[in-house]
N, CA and C atoms as an extended XYZ file, in Angstrom:
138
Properties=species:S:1:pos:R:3:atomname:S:1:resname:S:1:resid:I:1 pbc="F F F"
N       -12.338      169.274      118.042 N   UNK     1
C       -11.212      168.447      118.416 CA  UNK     1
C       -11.602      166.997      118.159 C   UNK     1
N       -10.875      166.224      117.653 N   UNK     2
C       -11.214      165.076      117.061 CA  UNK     2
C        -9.854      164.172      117.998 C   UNK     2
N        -9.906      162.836      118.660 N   UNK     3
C        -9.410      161.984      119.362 CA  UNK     3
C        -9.133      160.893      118.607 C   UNK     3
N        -7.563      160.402      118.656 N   UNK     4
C        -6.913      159.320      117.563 CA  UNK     4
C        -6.518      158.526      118.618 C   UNK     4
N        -7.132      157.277      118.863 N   UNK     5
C        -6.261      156.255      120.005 CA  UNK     5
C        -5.412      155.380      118.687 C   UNK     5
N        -4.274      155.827      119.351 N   UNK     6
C        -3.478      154.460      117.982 CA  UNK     6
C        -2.840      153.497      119.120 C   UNK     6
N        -3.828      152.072      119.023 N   UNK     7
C        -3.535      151.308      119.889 CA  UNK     7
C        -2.496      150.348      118.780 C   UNK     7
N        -2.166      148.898      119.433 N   UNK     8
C        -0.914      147.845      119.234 CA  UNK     8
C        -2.005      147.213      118.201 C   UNK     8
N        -1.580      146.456      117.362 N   UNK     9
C        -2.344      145.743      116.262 CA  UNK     9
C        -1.403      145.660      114.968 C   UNK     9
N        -2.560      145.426      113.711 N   UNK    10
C        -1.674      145.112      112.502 CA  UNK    10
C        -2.002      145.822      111.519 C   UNK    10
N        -3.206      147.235      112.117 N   UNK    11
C        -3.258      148.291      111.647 CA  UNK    11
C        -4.031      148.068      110.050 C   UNK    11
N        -4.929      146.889      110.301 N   UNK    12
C        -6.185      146.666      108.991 CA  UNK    12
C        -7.245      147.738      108.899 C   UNK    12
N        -7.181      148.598      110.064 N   UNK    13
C        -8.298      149.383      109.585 CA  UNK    13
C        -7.926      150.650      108.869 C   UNK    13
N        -6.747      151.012      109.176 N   UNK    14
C        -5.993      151.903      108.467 CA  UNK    14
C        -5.147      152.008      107.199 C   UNK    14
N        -5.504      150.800      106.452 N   UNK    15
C        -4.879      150.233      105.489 CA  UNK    15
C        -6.023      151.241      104.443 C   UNK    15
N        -5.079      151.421      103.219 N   UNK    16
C        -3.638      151.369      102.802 CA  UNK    16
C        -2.591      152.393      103.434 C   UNK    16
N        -3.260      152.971      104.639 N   UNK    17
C        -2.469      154.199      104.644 CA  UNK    17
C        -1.026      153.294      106.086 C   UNK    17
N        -1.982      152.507      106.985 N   UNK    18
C        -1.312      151.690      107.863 CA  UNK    18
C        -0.472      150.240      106.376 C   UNK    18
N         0.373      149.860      106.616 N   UNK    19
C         1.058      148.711      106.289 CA  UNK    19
C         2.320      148.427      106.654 C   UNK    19
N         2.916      146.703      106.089 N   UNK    20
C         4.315      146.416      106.745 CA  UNK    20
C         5.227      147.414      106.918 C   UNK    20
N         5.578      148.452      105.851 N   UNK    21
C         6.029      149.620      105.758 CA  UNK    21
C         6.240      150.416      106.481 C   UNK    21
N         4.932      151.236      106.461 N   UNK    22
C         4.985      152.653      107.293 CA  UNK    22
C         3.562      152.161      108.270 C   UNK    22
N         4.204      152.485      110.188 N   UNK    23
C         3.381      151.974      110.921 CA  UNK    23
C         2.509      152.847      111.418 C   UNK    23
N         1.463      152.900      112.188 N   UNK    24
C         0.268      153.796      112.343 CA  UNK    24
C         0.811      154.976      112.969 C   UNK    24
N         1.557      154.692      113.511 N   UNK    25
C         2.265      156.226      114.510 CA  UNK    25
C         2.982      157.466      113.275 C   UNK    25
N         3.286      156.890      112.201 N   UNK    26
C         4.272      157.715      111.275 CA  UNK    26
C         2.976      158.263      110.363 C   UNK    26
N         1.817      157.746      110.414 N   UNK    27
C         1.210      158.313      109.347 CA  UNK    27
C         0.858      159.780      109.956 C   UNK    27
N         0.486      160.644      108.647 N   UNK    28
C         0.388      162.182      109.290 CA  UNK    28
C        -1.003      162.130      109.139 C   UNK    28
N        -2.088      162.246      110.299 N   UNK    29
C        -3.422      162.682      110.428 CA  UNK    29
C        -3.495      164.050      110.649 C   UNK    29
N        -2.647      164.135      111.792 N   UNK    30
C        -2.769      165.669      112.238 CA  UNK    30
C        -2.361      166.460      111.259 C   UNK    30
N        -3.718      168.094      111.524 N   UNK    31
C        -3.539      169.077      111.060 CA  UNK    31
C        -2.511      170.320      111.898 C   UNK    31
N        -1.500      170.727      111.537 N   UNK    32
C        -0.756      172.194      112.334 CA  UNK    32
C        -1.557      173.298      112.437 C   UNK    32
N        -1.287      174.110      112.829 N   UNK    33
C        -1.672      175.494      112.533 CA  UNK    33
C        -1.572      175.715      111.210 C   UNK    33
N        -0.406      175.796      110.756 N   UNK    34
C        -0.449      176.297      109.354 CA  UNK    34
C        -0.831      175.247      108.492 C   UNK    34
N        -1.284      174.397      108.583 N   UNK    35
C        -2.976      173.570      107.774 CA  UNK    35
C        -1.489      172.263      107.049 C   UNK    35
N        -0.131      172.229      107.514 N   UNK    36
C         0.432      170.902      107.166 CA  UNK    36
C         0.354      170.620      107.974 C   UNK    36
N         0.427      168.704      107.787 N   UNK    37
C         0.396      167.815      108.006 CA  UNK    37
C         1.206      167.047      109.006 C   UNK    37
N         0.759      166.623      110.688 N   UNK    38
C         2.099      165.782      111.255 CA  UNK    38
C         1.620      164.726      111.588 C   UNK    38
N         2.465      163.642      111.575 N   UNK    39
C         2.255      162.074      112.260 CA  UNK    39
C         2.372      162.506      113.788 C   UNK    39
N         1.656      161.314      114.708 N   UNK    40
C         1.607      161.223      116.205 CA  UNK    40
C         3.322      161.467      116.419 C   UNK    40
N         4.198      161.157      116.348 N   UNK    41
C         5.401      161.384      116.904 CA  UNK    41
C         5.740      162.429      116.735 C   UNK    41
N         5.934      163.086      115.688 N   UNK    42
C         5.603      164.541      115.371 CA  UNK    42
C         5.175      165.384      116.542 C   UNK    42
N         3.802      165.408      116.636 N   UNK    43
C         2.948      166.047      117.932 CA  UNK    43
C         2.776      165.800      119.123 C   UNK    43
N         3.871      164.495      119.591 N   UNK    44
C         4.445      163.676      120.911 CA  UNK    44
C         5.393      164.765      120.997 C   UNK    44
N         6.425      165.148      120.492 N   UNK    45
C         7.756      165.578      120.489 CA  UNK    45
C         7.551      167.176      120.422 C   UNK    45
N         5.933      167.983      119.639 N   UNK    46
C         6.091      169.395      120.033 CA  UNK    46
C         5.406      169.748      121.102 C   UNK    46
């Protein structure tokens, strides 16, 4: 089990995947069961 704090910031360490664009919460880290891919809101909401 691996632990993601996605705290408030401007999201430089996560760059290119963090930017003005798309913000740290939308990116998909998480793995499902069936091995795709969800962003934190995603896995807030199941």
């Amino acid at each position: 089990m691996h632990i993601v704090l996605l705290s408030g910031g401007s999201g430089k360490r996560l760059w290119p995947l963090s930017n003005e664009v798309r913000s740290k919460q939308f990116i998909k880290l998480f793995k499902r069961e069936d091995g795709s891919l969800e962003s934190m809101l995603q896995r807030v909401h199941r």
